[in-house]
VOKOLDO-707229 format. One record per residue (C-alpha): residue number from 0; residue in three letters; x, y, z. Coordinates in Angstrom, 1 decimal. Example, Ala and Ser with C-alpha at 12.3 -4.5 7.8 and 13.67 -1.06 7.14 Angstrom:
<sites>
SITE   k   r     xx     yy     zz
SITE   0 ALA   12.3   -4.5    7.8
SITE   1 SER   13.7   -1.1    7.1
</sites>
This chain:
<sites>
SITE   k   r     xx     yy     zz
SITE   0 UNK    0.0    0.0    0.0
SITE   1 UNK    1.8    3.3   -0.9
SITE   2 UNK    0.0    6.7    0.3
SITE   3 UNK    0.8   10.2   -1.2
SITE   4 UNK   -0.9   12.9    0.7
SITE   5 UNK   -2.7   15.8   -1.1
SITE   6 UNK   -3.3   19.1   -0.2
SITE   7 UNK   -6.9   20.8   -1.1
SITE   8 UNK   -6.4   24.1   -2.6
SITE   9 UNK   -9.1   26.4   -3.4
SITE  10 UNK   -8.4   26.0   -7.4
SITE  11 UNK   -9.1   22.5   -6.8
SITE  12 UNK  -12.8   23.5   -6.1
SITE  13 UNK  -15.9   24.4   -8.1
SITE  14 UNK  -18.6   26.6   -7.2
SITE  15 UNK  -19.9   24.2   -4.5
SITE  16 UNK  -16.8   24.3   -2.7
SITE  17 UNK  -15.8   20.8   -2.9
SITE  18 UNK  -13.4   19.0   -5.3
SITE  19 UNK  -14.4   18.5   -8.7
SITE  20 UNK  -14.6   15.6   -9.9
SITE  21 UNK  -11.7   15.2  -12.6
SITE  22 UNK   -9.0   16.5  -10.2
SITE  23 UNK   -9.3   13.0   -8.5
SITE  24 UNK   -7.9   11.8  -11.6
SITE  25 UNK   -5.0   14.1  -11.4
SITE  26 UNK   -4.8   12.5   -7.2
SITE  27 UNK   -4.3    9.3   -8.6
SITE  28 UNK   -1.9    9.6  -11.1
SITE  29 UNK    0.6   11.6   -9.0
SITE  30 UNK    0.0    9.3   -6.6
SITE  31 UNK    0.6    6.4   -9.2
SITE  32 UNK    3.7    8.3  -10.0
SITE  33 UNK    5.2    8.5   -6.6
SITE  34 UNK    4.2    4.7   -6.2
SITE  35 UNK    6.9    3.8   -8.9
SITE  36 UNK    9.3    6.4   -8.8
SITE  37 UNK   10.2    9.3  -11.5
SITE  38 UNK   13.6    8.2  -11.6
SITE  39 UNK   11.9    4.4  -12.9
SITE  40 UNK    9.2    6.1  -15.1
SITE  41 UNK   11.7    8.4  -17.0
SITE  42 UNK   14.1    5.8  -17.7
SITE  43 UNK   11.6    3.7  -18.7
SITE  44 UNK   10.0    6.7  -21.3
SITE  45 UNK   13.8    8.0  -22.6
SITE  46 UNK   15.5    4.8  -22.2
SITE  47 UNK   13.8    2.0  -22.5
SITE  48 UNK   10.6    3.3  -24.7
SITE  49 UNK    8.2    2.5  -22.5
SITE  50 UNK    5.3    4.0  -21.2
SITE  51 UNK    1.8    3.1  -19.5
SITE  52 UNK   -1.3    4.3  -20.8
SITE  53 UNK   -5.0    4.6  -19.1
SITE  54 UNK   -7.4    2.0  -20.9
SITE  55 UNK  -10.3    2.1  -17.9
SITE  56 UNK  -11.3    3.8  -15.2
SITE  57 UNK  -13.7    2.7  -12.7
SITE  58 UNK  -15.0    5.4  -10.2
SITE  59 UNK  -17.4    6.0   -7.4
SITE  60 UNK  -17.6    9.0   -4.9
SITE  61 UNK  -19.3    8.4   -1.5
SITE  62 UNK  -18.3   12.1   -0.1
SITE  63 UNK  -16.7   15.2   -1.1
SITE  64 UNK  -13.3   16.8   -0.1
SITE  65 UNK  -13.3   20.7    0.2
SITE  66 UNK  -10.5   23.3    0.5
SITE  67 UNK   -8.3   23.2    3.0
SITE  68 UNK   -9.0   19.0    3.1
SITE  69 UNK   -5.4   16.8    3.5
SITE  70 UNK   -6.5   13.6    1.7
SITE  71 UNK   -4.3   10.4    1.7
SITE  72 UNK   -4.5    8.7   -1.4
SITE  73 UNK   -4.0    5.1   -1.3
SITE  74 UNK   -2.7    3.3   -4.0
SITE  75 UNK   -2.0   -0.4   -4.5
SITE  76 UNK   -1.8   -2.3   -8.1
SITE  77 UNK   -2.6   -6.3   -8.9
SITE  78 UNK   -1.8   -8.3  -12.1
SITE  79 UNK   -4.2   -8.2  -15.1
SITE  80 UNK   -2.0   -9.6  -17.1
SITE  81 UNK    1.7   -9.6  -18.6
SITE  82 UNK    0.3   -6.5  -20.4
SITE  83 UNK   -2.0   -4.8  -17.8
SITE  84 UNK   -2.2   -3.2  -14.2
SITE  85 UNK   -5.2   -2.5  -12.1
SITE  86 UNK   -4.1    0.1   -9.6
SITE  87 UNK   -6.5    0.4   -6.5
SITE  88 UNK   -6.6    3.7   -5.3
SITE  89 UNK   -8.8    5.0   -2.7
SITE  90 UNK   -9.2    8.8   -1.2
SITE  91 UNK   -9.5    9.2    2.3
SITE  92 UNK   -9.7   12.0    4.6
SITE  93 UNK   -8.0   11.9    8.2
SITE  94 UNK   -9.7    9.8   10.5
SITE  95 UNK  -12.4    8.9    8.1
SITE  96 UNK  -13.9    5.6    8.3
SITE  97 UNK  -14.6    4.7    4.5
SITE  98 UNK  -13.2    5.7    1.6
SITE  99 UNK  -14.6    9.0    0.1
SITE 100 UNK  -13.1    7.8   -3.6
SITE 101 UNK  -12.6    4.5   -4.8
SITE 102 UNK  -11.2    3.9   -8.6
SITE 103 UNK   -9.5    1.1  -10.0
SITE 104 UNK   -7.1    2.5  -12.8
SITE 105 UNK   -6.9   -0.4  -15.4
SITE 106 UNK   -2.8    0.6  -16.9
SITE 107 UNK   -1.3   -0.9  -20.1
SITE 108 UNK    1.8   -0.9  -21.1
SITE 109 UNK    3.1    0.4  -24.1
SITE 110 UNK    6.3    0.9  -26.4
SITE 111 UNK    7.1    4.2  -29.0
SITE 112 UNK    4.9    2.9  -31.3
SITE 113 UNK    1.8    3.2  -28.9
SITE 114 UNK    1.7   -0.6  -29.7
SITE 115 UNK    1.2   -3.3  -26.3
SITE 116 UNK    4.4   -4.3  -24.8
SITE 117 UNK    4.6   -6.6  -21.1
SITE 118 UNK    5.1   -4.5  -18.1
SITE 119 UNK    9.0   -4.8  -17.0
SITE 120 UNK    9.7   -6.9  -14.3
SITE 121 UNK   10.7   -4.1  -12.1
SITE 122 UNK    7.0   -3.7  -11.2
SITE 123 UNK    6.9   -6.9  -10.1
</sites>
């Protein structure tokens, strides 16, 4: 289980004063990032060729985060296939007792050409 905290600003509001929706996208994928490392993910891009792509998404929202919120995002990933990760992420705020977000991020892995490669074993 990795967590990345994230700080509510007001610019991550709209004009009900909590979150909107797409910036939990942006949550997760910093979160994602962190999870594997920059150092990993740009070798992989300017080395290696590789890069993951977002084929699915799978939300659902059971309470809102407002400005000023600290969230822990929680991130943890299982197998698909040699091809494909589902990352688990969850939003929660501090001492809440559910999940306010839950996704599962469905990741594929791909080369230059945009065509499917397998994930490197470094994931694993």
């Amino acid at each position: 289980m990795f967590h990345f905290p994230v700080q509510i600003y007001y610019e991550d509001t709209d004009h009900s004063g909590f979150v909107y929706h797409a910036n939990y996208l942006k949550y997760f994928e910093r979160a994602r990032e962190h999870a594997i490392g920059k150092d990993i993910l740009q070798r992989f891009w300017f080395e290696d060729g590789i890069g993951f792509v977002v084929y699915e998404v799978d939300m659902h929202f059971t309470a809102g985060a407002e400005f000023g919120d600290v969230l822990d995002i929680r991130s943890s990933y299982t197998w698909e296939s040699k091809y494909r990760l589902i990352w688990h992420q969850e939003v929660w705020h501090d001492g809440g007792g559910k999940a306010a977000v839950n996704a599962n991020v469905h990741m594929v892995c791909i080369d230059r050409n945009r065509r499917p490669i397998p994930i490197p074993h470094i994931l694993e």
